[in-house]
C-alpha positions as CSV (number, residue, x, y, z in Angstrom):
1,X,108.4,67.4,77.0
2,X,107.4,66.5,73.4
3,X,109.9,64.5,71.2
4,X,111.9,66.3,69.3
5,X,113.0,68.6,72.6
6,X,113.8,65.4,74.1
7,X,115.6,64.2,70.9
8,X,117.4,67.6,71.5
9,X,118.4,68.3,74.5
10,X,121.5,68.3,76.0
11,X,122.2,65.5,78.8
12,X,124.2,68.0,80.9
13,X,121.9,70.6,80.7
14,X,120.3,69.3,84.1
15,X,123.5,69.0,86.2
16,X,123.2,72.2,88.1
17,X,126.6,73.1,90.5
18,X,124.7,71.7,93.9
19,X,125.8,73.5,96.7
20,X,126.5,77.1,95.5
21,X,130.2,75.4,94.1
22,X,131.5,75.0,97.5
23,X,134.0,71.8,96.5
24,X,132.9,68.3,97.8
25,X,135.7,67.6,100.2
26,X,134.5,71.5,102.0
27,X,130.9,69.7,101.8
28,X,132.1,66.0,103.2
29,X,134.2,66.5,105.9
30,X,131.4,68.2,108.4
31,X,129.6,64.7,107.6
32,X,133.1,63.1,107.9
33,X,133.5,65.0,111.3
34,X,130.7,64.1,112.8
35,X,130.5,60.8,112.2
36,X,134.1,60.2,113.7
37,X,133.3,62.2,116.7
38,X,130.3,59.7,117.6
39,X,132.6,56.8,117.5
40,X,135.8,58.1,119.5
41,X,135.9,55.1,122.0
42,X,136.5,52.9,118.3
43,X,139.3,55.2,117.3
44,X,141.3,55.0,120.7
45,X,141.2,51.1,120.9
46,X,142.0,51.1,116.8
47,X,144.8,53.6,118.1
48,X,145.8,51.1,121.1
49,X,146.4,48.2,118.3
50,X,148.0,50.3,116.1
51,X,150.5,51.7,118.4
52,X,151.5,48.1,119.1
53,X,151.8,48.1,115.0
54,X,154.4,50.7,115.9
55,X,156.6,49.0,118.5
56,X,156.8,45.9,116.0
57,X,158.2,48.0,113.3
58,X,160.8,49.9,116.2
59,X,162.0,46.4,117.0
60,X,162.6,45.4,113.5
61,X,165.2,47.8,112.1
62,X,166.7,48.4,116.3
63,X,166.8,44.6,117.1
64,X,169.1,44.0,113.5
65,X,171.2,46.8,113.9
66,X,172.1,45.3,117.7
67,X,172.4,42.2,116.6
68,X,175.7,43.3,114.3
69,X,176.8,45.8,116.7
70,X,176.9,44.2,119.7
71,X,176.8,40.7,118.4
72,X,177.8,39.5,115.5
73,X,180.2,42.6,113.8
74,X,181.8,42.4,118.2
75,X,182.6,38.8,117.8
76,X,179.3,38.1,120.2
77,X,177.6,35.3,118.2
78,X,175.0,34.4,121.3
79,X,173.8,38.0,122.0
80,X,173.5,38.7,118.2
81,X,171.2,35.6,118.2
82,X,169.2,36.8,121.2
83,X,168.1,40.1,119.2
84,X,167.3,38.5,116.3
85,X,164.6,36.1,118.3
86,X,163.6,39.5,119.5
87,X,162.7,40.5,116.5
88,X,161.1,37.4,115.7
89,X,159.2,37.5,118.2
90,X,157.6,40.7,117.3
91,X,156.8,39.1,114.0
92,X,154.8,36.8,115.2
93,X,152.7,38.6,117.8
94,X,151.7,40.5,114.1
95,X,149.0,37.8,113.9
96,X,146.9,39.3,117.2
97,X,147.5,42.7,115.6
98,X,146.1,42.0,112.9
99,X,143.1,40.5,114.6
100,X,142.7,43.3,116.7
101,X,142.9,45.9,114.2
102,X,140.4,44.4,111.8
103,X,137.6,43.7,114.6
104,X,138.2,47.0,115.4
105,X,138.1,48.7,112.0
106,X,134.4,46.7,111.3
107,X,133.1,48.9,114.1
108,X,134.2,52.2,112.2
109,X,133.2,50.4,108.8
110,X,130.0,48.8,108.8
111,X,127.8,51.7,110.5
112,X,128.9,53.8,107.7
113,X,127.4,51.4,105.2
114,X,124.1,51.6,107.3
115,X,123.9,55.2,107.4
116,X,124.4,55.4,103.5
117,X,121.9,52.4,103.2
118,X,119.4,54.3,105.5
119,X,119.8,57.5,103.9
120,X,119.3,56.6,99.9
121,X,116.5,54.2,101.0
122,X,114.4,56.9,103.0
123,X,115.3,59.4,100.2
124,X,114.4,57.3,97.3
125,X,111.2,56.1,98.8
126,X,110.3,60.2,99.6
127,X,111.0,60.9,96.1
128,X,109.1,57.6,94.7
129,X,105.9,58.8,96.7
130,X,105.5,62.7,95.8
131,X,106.3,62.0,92.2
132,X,106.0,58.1,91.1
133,X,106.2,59.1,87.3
134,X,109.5,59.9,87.7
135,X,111.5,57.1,89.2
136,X,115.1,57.4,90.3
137,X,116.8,55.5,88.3
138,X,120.4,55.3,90.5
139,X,118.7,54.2,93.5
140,X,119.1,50.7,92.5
141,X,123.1,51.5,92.3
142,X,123.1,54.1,95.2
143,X,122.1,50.8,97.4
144,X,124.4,48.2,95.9
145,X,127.3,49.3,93.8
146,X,128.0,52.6,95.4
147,X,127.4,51.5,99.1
148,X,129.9,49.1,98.5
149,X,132.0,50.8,96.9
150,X,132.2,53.4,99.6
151,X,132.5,50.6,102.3
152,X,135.3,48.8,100.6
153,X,137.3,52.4,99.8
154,X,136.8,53.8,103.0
155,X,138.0,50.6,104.9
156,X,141.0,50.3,103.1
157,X,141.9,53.6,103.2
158,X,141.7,53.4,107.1
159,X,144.0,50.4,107.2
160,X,146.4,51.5,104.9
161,X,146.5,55.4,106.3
162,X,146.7,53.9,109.8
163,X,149.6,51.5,108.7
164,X,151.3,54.3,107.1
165,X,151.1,57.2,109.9
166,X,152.2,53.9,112.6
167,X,154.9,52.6,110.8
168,X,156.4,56.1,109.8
169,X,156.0,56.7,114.3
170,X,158.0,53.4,114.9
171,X,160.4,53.8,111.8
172,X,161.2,57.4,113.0
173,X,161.8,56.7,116.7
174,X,164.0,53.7,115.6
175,X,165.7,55.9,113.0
176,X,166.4,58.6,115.8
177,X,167.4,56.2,118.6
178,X,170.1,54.5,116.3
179,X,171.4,57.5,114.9
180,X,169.4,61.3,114.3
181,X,171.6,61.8,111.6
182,X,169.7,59.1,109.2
183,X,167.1,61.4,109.8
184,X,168.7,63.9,108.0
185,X,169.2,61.5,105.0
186,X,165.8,60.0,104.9
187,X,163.5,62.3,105.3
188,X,164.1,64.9,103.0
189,X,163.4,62.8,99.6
190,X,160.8,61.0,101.4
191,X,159.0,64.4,102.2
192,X,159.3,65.6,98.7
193,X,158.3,62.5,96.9
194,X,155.1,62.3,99.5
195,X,154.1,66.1,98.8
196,X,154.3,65.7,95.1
197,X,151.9,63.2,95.8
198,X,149.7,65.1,98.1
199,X,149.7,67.9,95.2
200,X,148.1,65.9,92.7
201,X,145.4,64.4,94.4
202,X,143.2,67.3,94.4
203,X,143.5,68.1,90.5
204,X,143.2,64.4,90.1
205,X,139.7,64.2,91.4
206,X,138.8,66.7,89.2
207,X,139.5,65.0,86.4
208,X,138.3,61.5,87.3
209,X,134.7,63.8,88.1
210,X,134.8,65.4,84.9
211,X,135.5,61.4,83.4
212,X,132.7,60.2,85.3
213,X,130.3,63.1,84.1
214,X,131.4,62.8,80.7
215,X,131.0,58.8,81.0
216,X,127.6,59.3,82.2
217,X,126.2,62.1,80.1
218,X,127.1,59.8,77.1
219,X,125.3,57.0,78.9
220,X,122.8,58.6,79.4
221,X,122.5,60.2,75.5
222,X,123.2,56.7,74.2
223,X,119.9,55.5,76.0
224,X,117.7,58.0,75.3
225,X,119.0,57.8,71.4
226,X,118.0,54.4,71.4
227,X,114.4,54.8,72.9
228,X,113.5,57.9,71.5
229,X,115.3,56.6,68.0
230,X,112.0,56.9,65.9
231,X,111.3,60.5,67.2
232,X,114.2,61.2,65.9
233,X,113.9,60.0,62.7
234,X,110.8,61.6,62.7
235,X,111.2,65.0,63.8
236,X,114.0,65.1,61.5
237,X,116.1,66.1,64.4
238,X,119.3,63.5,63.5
239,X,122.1,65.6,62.4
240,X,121.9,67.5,65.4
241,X,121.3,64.9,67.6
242,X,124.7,63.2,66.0
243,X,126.7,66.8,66.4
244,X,125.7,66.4,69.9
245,X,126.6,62.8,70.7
246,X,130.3,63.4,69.1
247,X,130.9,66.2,70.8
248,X,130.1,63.9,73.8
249,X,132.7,61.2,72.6
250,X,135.2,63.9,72.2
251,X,135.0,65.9,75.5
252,X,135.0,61.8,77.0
253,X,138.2,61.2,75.1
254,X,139.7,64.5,76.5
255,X,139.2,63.9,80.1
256,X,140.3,60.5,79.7
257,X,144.0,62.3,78.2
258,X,143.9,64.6,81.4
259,X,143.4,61.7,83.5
260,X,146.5,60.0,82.1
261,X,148.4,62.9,82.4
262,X,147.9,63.4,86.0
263,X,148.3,59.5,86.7
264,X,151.8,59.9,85.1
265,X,152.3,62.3,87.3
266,X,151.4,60.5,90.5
267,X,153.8,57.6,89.1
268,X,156.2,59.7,89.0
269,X,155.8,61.2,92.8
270,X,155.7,57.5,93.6
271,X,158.9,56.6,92.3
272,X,160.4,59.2,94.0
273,X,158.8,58.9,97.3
274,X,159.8,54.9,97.3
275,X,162.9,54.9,95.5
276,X,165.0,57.8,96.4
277,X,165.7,57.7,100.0
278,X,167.0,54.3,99.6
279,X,169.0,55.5,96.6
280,X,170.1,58.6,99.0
281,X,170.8,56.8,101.7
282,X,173.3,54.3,99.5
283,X,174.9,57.2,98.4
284,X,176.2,58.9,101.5
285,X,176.9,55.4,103.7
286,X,180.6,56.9,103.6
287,X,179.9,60.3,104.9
288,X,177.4,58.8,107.9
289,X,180.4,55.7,108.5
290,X,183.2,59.3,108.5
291,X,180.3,60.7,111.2
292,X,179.9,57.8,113.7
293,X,177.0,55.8,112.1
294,X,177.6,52.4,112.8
295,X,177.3,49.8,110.2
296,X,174.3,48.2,111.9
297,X,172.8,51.1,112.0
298,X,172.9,51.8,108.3
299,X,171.5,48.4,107.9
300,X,168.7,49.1,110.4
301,X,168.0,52.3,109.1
302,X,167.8,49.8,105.2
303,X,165.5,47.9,107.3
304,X,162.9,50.6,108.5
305,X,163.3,52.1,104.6
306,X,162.7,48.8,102.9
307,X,160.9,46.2,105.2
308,X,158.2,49.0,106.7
309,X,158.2,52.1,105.9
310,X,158.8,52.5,102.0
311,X,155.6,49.6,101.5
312,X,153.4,51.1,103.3
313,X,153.9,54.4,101.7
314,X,153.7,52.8,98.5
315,X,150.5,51.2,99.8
316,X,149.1,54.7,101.3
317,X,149.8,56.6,98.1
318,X,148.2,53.6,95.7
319,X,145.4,53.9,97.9
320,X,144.6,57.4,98.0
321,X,145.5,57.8,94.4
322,X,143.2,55.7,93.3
323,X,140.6,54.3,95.8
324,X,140.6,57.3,97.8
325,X,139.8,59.5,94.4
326,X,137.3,56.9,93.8
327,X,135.4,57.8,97.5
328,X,135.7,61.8,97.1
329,X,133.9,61.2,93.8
330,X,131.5,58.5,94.6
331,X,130.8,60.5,98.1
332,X,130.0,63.7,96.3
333,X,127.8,62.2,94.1
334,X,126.2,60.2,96.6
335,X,125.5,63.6,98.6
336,X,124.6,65.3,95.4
337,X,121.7,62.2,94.5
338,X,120.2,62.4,98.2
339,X,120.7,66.1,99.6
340,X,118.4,68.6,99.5
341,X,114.9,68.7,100.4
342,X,112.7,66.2,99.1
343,X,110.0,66.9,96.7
344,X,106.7,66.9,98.3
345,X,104.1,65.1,97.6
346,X,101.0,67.4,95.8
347,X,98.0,67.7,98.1
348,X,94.9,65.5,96.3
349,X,92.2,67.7,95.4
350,X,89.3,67.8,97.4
351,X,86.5,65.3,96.9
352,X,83.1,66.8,96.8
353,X,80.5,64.7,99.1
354,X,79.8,61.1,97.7
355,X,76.3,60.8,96.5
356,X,74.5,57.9,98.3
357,X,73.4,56.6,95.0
358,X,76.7,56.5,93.6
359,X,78.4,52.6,93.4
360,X,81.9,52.9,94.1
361,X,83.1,53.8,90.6
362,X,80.7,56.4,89.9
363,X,81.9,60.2,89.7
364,X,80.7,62.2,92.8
365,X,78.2,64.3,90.4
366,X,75.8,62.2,88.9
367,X,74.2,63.0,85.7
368,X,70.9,61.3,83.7
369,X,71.3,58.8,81.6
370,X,75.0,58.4,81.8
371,X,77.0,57.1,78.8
372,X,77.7,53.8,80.4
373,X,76.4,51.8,83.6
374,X,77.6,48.5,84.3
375,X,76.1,47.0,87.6
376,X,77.6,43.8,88.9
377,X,78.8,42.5,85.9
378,X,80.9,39.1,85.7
379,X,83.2,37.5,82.6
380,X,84.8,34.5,82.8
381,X,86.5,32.6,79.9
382,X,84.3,29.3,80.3
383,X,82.3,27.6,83.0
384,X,85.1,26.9,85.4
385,X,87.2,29.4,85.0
386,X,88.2,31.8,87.4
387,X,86.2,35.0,86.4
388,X,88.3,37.8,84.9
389,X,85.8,41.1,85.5
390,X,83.7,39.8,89.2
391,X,80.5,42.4,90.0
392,X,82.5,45.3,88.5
393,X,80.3,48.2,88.9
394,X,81.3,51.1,86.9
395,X,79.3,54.8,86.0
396,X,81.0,56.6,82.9
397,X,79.2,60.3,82.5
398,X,77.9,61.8,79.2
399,X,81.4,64.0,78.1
400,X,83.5,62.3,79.9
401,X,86.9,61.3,79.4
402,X,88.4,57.7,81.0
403,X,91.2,55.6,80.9
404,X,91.4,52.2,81.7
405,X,94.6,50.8,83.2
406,X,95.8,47.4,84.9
407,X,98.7,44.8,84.6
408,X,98.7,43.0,81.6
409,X,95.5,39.8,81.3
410,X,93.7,42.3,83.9
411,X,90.5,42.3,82.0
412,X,91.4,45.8,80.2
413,X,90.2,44.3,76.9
414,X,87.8,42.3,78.1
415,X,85.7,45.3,79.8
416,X,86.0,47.1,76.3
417,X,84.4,44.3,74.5
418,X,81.9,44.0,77.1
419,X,81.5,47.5,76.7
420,X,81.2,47.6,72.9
421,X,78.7,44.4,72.8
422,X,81.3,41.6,71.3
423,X,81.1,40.0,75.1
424,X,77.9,38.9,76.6
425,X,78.5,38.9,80.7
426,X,77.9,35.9,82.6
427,X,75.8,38.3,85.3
428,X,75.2,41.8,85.2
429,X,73.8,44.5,83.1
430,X,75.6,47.0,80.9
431,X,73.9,49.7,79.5
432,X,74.5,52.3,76.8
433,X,72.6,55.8,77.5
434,X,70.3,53.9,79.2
435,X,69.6,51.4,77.1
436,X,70.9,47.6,76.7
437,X,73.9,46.6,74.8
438,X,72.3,44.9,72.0
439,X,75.2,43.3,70.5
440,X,78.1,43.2,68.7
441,X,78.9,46.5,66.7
442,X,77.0,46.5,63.3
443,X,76.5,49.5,60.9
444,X,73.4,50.3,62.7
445,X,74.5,50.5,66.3
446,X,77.6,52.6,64.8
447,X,75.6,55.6,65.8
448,X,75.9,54.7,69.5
449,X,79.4,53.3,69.6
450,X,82.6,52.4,68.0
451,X,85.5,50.3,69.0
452,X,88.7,50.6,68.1
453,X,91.3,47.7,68.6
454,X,94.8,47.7,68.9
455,X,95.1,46.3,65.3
456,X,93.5,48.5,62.9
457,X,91.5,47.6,59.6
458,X,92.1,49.3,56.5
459,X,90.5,47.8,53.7
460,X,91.3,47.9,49.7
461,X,89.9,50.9,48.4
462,X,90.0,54.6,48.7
463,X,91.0,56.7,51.6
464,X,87.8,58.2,51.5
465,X,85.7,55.1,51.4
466,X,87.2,53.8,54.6
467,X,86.8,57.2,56.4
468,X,83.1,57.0,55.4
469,X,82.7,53.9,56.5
470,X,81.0,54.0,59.5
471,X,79.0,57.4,58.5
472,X,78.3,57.2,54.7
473,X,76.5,61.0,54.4
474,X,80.2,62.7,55.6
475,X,80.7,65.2,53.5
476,X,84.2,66.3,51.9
477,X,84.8,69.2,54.5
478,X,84.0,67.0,57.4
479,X,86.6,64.3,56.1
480,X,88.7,66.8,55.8
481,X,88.4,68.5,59.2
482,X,89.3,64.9,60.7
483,X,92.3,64.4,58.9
484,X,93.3,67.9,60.3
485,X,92.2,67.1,63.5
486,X,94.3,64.2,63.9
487,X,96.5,65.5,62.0
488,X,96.9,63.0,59.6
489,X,97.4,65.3,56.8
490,X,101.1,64.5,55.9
491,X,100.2,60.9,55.4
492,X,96.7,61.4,53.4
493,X,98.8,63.4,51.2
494,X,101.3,61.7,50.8
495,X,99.5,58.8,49.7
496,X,97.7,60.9,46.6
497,X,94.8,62.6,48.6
498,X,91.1,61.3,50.2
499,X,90.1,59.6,46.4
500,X,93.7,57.6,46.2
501,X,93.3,54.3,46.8
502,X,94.9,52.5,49.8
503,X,96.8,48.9,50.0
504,X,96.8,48.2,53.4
505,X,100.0,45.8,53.5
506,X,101.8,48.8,52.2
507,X,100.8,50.7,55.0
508,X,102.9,50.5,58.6
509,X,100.8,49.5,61.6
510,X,100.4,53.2,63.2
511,X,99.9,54.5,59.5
512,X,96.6,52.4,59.4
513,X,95.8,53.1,63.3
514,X,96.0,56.7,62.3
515,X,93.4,56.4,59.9
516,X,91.1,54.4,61.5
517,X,91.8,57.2,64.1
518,X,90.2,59.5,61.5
519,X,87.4,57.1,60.6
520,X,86.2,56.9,64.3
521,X,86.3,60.8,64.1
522,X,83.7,61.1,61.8
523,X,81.4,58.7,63.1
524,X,78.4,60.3,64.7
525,X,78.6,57.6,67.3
526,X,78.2,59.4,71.1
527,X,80.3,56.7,73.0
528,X,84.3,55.9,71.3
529,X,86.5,52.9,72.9
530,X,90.1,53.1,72.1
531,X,91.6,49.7,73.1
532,X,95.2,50.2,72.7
533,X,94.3,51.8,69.2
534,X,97.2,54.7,69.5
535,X,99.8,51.6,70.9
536,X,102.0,51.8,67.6
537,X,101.7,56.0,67.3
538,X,104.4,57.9,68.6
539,X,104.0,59.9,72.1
540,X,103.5,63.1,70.4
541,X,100.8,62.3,67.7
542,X,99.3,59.5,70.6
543,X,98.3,63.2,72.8
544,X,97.4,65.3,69.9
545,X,94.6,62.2,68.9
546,X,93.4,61.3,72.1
547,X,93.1,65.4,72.6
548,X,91.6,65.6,69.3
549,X,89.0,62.5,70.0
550,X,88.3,63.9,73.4
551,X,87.3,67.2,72.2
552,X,84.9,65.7,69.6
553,X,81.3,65.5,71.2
554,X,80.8,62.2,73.2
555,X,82.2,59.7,75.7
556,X,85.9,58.6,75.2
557,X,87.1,55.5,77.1
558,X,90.6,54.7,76.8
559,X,92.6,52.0,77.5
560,X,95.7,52.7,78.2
561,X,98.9,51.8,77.6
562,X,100.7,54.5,78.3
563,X,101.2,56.8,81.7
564,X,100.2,59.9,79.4
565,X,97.1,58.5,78.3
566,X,96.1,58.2,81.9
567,X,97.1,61.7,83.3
568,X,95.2,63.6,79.9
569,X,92.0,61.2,81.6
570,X,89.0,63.1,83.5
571,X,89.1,59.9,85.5
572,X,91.4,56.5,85.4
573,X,89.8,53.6,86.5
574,X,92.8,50.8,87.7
575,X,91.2,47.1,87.4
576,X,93.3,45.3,90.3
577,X,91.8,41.8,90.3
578,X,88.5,41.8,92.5
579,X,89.7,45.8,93.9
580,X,89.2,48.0,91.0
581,X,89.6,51.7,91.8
582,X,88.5,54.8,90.0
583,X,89.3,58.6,90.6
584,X,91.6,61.1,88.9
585,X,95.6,60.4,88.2
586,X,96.7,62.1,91.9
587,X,94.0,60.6,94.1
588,X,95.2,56.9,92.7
589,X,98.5,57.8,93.4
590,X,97.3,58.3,96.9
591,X,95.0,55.3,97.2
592,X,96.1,53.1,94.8
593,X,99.5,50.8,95.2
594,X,99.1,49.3,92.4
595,X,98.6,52.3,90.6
596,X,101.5,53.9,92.0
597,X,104.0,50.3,90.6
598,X,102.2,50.7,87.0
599,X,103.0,54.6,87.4
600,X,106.8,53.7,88.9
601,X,107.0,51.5,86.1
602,X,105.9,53.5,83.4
């Protein structure tokens, strides 16, 4: 993808409907399903605890409202007392419960952690091996954020859901044993308030995925803005890419309004769902006294609404209506970034039958005279220094097209200089069509190679003089078919045509690499080094060079700093400490681990 489509795409554009649309909780709840049913003997002891849960909260509000009716409100001080310690005492064994639940609820957590862990790891690492230049990028948060996330959610919704449905079962059976006509009472605005609730969570998922899309999309525009910000500029592509971006910040700010909305909403279903029945209740304490409801009862049935049932609900619905949102949407995406089949890894093409002549670095079809042989050559940076190139044997054929690629202080530039003469090899022999290097680079030996550093020379004078510098008898239309080539037209013309004269501080650092881009074009030399001389050009007019260089008769050795420059190589050779490797871009990425991390990495 060149720059300016990049500059201008749109970061939704990408985010298909996965699935065919069917909505995540349709999707989840197989998975959900399953994974429940493998761990039944979990649930029925997490039910045994809970159901104890249950009896605790029955003795509560039925242990007060005997105390007062058979003690206290009959004149009965001792048995009063006697239910009270009753219901102390189911207070206390709460601490057991607790202990119980909890051990219980780590079985049903944890191997839902590992499954998640297993699952993004063994999907990551298939995707990372069939195409390591494009590395996913929310693995890293798949593994620890949103693992966690889903771990922590899911347990408390558990605890608080089981809480809830327990408490309402003891609350209930008290409610009904004191007196079935509190039911009638109770129930009704608790319902009510509890399916308003239920009502919004669906539509409120919706809109904290939209949020999380929108929040995302304009993440991920933000980043690509700021690394691709000088294609921009250049491909004059920043009004749209602006238009874009706000429209971005504005669909953002809408979702985050429909967000609120609903979350008003909710408030308002919790209100009523923990409020009302106590306020309903209060109201028609005459009418159940008229009807035979004691007054312990009433209190009892205060109890169940205030000491059990009303906090969990609050509990429950603060749970679902926020952390259990939270899970849908992290679960869906979750399933979205690891479902599906993986991409396979392409087959590498078939090697034709070494030649037993061949070193290990040398192309399976050997030519004569090849543009450069090094045989067991060895650099090191003084006497007792640990060499940095160590009987690196290396065959580069007439035509060919290599790239050069390693971590940084490798040897990368250091194997360029040896190749271009301005390093003499403590052992070996490096040869040039045949012949020996005979030195550093002079005016003569221009004609059999040039090197091009990383930082360019431009000298005082005219742009023609420094494009005939290294080939004097150029003529006008050959300068001019290398400025074309390289398309370095714009900038020669800008800057008042081939006869304008050039100050080089005035000139940006890939402004001068492009023309000594040019220079090196016209040069009749068979054999061109690039070290790092494209590292301050842009992506797009980096290809459209090398492409142009490549094409030009000769040998082109690149080194690369770039994942591009490598995959437009005939061959890459990776320099891994004493293990250097050669071959083509997919048969590295098959043999090469190193090459696969600088590819990852890149």
């Amino acid at each position: 993808m060149t720059a300016k489509e990049n500059a201008g795409r749109a970061p939704t554009e990408d985010r298909g409907t996965p699935h065919q649309g069917r909505g995540p909780l349709r999707r989840l709840l197989p998975r959900g399903r399953r994974f429940l049913s493998r761990r039944k003997g979990v649930l029925l002891r997490l039910t045994g605890w809970s159901l104890l849960e249950s009896a605790q909260t029955f003795l509560g509000g039925y242990c007060l409202a005997r105390a007062l009716d058979h003690g206290f409100l009959a004149g009965r001080t001792g048995p009063g007392l006697v239910w009270l310690a009753v219901a102390a005492g189911a207070i206390l064994l709460g601490g057991p419960l607790v202990r119980g639940v909890f051990a219980e609820l780590a079985s049903l957590v944890e191997p839902l952690r590992d499954a998640l862990v297993r699952r993004a790891v063994s999907r990551s690492l298939r995707r990372a091996v069939a195409d390591p230049a494009r590395p996913d990028t929310g693995a890293v948060s798949r593994l620890t954020h949103q693992t966690e996330i889903v771990r922590d959610t899911f347990a408390g919704l558990v605890l608080t859901a089981r809480s809830f449905v327990f408490t309402l079962v003891g609350a209930v059976a008290g409610l009904l044993t004191l007196a079935p006509l509190l039911l009638l009472v109770v129930v009704p605005p608790l319902a009510l308030g509890l399916l308003l609730f239920l009502a919004t969570l669906r539509p409120m998922a919706a809109a904290q995925r939209a949020f999380l899309d929108t929040d995302e999309a304009l993440a991920e525009r933000v980043g690509a803005i700021g690394s691709g910000l000088r294609d921009i500029v250049a491909c004059g592509t920043g009004a749209e890419v602006a238009d874009r971006t706000e429209r971005l910040i504005d669909a953002g700010a809408r979702t985050s309004r429909v967000l609120a909305r609903w979350a008003a909403v909710r408030t308002l279903a919790l209100g009523m769902a923990g409020q009302l029945p106590v306020i309903v209740l209060l109201a028609t304490t005459p009418w159940l006294l008229r009807h035979g409801v004691t007054a312990g009862a009433l209190l009892g049935a205060l109890a169940y609404l205030v000491q059990a049932l009303l906090p969990a609900l609050h509990t429950l619905m603060t749970a679902l209506g926020a952390a259990g949102t939270r899970l849908l949407v992290v679960l869906e995406r979750f399933e979205d970034r690891t479902a599906g089949p993986a991409p396979t890894a392409p087959e590498p093409p078939a090697r034709p039958a070494a030649d037993p002549a061949a070193d290990g670095c040398a192309p399976s079809a050997r030519r004569t005279r090849p543009a450069v042989e090094i045989r067991s050559v060895t650099v090191a940076y003084g006497p007792g220094a640990p060499p940095v190139l160590d009987g690196l044997d290396l065959t580069v054929e007439q035509g060919e097209h290599m790239a050069v690629v390693g971590p940084s202080g490798i040897g990368k530039s250091t194997l360029a200089g040896v190749i271009a003469g301005l390093l003499a090899p403590g052992r070996g022999t490096v040869l040039l069509a045949g012949e020996p290097v005979s030195g550093p680079p002079t005016s003569a030996s221009a004609e059999r190679r040039v090197l091009i550093p990383q930082q360019a020379y431009i000298f005082t004078g005219t742009i023609r003089d420094n494009l005939l510098h290294l080939r004097p008898d150029a003529s006008s239309a050959e300068l001019t078919a290398a400025v074309d080539a390289l398309d370095a037209a714009g900038l020669v013309g800008r800057l008042g045509g081939l006869d304008a004269t050039v100050e080089p501080a005035k000139l940006s650092q890939g402004e001068r690499q492009l023309l000594s881009l040019c220079r090196a074009y016209v040069s009749s030399a068979p054999l061109m080094i690039l070290d790092e001389a494209t590292c301050h050009l842009d992506p797009v007019a980096e290809a459209r060079a090398e492409r142009a260089l490549a094409e030009r008769p000769g040998t082109l050795i690149v080194i690369a700093h770039r994942l591009s420059s490598a995959r437009r190589a005939d061959r890459v050779l990776i320099l891994d400490g004493t293990r250097p490797a050669c071959g083509t871009h997919e048969e590295l990425l098959t043999g090469s681990a190193l090459y696969r991390d600088l590819a990852g990495h890149w």
